[in-house]
C-alpha positions in Angstrom: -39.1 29.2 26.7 -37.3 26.0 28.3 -33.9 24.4 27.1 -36.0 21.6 25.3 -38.4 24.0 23.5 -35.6 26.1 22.3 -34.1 23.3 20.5 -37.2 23.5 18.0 -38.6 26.3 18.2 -37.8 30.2 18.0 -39.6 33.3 18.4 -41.0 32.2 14.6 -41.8 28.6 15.5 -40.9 26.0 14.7 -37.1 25.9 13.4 -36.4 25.8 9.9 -33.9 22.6 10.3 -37.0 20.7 11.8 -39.4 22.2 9.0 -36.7 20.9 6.0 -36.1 18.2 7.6 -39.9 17.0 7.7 -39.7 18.2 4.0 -37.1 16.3 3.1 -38.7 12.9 5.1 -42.0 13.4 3.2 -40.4 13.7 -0.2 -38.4 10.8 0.5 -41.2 8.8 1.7 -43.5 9.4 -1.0 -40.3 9.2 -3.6 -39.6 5.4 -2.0 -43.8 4.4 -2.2 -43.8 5.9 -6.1 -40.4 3.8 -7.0 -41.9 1.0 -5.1 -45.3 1.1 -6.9 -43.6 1.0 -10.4 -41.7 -1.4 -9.8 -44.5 -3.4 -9.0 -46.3 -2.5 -11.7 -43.7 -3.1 -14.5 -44.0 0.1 -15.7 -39.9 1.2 -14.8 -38.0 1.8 -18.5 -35.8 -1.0 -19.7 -32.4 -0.8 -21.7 -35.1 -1.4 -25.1 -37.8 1.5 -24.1 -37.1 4.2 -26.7 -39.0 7.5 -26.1 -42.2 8.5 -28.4 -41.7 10.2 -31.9 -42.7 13.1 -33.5 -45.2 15.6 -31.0 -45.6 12.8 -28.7 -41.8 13.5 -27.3 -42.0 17.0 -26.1 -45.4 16.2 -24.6 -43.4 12.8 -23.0 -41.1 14.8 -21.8 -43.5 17.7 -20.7 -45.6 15.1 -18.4 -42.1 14.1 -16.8 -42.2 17.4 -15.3 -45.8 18.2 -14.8 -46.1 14.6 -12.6 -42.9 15.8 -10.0 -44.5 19.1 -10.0 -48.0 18.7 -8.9 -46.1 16.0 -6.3 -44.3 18.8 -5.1 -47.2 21.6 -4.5 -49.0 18.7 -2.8 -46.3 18.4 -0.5 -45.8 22.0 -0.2 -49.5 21.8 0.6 -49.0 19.6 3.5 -46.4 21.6 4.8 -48.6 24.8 4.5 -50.9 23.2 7.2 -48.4 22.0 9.2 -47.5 25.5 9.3 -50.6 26.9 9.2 -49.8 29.0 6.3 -50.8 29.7 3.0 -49.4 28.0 0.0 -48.9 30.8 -1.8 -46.3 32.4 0.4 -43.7 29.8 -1.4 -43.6 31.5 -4.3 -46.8 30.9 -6.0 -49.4 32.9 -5.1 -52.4 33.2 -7.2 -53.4 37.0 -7.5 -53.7 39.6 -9.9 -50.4 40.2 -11.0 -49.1 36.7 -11.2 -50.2 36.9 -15.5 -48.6 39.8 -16.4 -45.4 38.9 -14.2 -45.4 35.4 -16.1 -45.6 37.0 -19.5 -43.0 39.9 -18.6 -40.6 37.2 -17.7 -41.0 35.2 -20.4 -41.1 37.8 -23.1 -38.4 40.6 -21.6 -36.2 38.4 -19.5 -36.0 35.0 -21.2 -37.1 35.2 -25.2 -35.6 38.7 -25.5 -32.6 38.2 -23.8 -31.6 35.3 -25.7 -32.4 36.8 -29.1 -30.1 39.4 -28.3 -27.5 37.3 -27.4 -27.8 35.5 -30.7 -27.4 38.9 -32.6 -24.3 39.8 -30.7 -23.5 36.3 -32.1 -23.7 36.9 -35.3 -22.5 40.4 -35.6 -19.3 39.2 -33.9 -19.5 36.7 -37.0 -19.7 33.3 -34.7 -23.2 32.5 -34.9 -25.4 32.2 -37.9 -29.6 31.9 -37.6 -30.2 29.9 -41.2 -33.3 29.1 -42.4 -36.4 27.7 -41.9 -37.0 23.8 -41.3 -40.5 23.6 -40.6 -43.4 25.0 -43.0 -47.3 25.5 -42.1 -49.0 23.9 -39.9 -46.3 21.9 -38.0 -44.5 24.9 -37.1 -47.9 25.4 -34.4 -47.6 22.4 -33.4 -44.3 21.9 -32.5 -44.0 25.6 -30.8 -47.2 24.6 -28.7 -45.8 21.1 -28.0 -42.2 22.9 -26.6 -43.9 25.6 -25.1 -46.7 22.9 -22.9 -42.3 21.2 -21.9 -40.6 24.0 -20.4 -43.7 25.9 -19.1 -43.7 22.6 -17.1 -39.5 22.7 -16.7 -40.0 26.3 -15.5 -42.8 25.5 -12.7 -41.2 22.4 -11.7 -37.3 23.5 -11.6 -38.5 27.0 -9.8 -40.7 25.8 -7.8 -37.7 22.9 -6.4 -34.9 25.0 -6.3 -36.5 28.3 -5.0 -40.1 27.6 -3.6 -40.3 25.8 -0.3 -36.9 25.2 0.4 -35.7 28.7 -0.2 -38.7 30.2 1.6 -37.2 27.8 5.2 -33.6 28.1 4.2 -33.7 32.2 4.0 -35.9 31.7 7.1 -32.5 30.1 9.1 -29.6 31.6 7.3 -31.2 35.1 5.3 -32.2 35.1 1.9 -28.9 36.1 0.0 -26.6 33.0 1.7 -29.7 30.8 1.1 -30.1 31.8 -2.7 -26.2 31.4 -3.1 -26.2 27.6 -1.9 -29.2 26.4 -3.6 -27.9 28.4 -6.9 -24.9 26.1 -6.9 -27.7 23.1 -5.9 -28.8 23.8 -9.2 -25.7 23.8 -11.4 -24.6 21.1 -9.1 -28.1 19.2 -10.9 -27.4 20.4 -14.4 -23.8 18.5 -14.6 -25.3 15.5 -15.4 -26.9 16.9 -18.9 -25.2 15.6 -21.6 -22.4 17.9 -23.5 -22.4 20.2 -20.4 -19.3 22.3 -20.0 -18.1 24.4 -17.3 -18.8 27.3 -18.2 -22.3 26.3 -18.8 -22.3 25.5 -15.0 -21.5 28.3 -13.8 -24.0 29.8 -16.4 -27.0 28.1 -14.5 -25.5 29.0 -11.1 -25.8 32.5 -12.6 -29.2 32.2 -13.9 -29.8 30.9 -10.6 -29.2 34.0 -8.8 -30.7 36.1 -11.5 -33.8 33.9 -10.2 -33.3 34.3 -6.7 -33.2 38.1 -7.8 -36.4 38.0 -9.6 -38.4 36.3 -6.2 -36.2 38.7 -4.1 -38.1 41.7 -5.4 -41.5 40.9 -6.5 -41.8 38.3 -4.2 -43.2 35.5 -6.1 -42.0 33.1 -8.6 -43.8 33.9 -11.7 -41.6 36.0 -13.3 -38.7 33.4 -12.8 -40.8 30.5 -13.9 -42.1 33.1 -17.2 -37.9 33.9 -18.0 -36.2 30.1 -17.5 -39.5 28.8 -20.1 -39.1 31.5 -22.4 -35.3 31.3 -23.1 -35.7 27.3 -23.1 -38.4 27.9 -25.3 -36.3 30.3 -27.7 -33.5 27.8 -27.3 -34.9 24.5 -28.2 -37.9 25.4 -30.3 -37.5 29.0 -31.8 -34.0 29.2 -32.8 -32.9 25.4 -32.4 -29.7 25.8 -30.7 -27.9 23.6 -28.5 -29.2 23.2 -24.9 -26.4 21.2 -22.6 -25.1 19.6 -25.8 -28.7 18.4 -27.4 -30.6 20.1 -30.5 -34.5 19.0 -29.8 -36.2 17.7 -32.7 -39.1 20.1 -34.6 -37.0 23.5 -33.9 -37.7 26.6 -36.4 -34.9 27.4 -37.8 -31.4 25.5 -39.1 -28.7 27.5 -37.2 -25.2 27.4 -37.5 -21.4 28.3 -36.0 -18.8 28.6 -38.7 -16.1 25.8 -38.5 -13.3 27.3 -36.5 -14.8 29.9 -34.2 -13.9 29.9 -30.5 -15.4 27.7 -28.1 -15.4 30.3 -25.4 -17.5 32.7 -27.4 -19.8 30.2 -29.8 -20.4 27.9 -25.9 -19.8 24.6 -28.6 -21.8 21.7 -28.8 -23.5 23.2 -25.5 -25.1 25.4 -26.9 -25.2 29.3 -26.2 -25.2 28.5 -22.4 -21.9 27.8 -22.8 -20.1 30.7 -24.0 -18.6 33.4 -21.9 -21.2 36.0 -23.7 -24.2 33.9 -21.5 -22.3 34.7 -18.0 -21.9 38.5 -19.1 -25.2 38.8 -19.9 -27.2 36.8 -17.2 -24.7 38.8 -14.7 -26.1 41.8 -16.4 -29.7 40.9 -16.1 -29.2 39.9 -12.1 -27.9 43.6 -11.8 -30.4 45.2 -13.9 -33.5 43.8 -12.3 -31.6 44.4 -8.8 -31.8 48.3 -9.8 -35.1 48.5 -12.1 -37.1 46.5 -9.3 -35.7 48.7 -6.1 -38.9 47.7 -3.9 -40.2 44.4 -3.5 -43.7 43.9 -3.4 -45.6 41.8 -1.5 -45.4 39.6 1.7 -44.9 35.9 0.7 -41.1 35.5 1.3 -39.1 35.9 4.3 -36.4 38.2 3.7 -34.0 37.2 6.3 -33.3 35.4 9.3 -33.6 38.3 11.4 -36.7 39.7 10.0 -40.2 38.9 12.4 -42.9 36.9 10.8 -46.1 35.7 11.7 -45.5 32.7 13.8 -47.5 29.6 11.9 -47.5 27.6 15.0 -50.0 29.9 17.1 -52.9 29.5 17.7 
């Protein structure tokens, strides 16, 4: 290999710098030609536009992710031929277990977690469920109407933060070092939510890794994407808590936190993502799937910068 082709390539191909960098130029490309278009069009929001009412609103905000999302797998798609691999091996491959993972995450690592945290809550006397403020046929509606938003949070914040540019990164640096700086990428991203405290930062850098654990083992997405909809889901819709300071509108039940209790435990007008409880537990979780899930399956992820894989550039 001369001087000139070791600048961008390796015994994998093609570097990962150059491959995120011809990411990053595509996204900004088609990010600039979408801004552009709107504009033209009139369609960009004005100081008046007020968001839709009533089951219109999750769905609104649902479609704000879904639109990014499909942006991203078709750029992810372009770069999969570029590479002349398959899509799949950034995180979403479609085969047989992909279901059941989704539905294990979001069950037994995201509804189920948070429910537990919630009854730590309230034995610790700090946290109180209430009743019920939807009846009949709305209560449907509204879970279905959450559940379409964050399915669509899930796929589009997993697939950003540890799909493509997690799969190149680990390819340069190793997984672990990879994992760590995009984790902090995405509390970095969540400091702009409204009510957000620091410990709820540090709480999604956590989550972050418990993610990065998740794809680590089973080597797909699916059950990250299945645990960050489920606890949003149990958050916003199920229990109605506080998520970065904002109670969504058509949650389930009326909770409350007595007048007094600590900050630190109750996470405040955050929500339960801010309280010191959320980092024990999501530590916990990281750690637990570490040990229950000692053997990763499947080949879609590169697992460090050392490891061989198939060069995508041969022919």
């Amino acid at each position: 290999m001369t001087q000139v082709n070791a600048i961008f390539y390796n015994e994998r191909g093609l570097r990962a710098g150059w491959r995120l960098l011809i990411f990053c130029v595509i996204i900004a490309v088609i990010a600039g030609g979408a801004q552009l278009l709107v504009k033209r069009l009139g369609l960009a929001p004005g100081p008046g536009n007020k968001p839709p009412a009533g089951y219109a609103f999750p769905i609104f905000l649902g479609l704000g992710e879904c639109v990014p999302f499909l942006i991203l797998l078709f750029i992810c798609w372009i770069m999969s031929k570029i590479e002349r691999r398959p899509l799949g091996e950034y995180g979403l491959p479609l085969r047989r277990p992909a279901f059941s993972r989704f539905w294990t995450g979001y069950l037994f690592w995201g509804f189920l977690p948070l429910s537990i945290l919630l009854l730590v809550m309230r034995a610790l006397h700090v946290f109180y469920f209430g009743g019920f403020s939807l009846h009949g046929g709305p209560i449907l509606l509204w879970g279905l109407a959450w559940g379409f938003t964050f399915l669509a949070v899930g796929f589009f914040e997993e697939f950003f933060f540890r799909g493509y540019v997690l799969f190149t990164l680990g390819d340069g640096i190793g997984f672990w070092p990879a994992a760590i700086i995009l984790s902090m990428g995405f509390a970095y991203a969540h400091m702009g939510n409204g009510g957000e405290t620091k410990v709820g930062v540090v709480a999604t850098a956590l989550f972050a890794l418990f993610a990065s654990a998740t794809l680590r083992r089973t080597g797909s997405l699916w059950f990250a994407v299945g645990a960050h909809a489920g606890w949003d889901w149990g958050q916003s819709f199920f229990y109605g808590v506080n998520d970065s300071g904002f109670q969504s509108p058509g949650h389930l039940l009326n909770p409350h936190v007595p007048q007094g209790a600590p900050n630190w435990l109750t996470g405040g007008t955050v929500g339960p993502e801010g309280s010191v409880l959320t980092l024990i537990l999501w530590g916990l979780m990281t750690i637990g799937f570490l040990v229950l899930y000692r053997r990763r399956n499947g080949p879609e992820l590169v697992l460090s910068a050392r490891e061989p894989v198939r060069n995508p550039l041969a022919g």
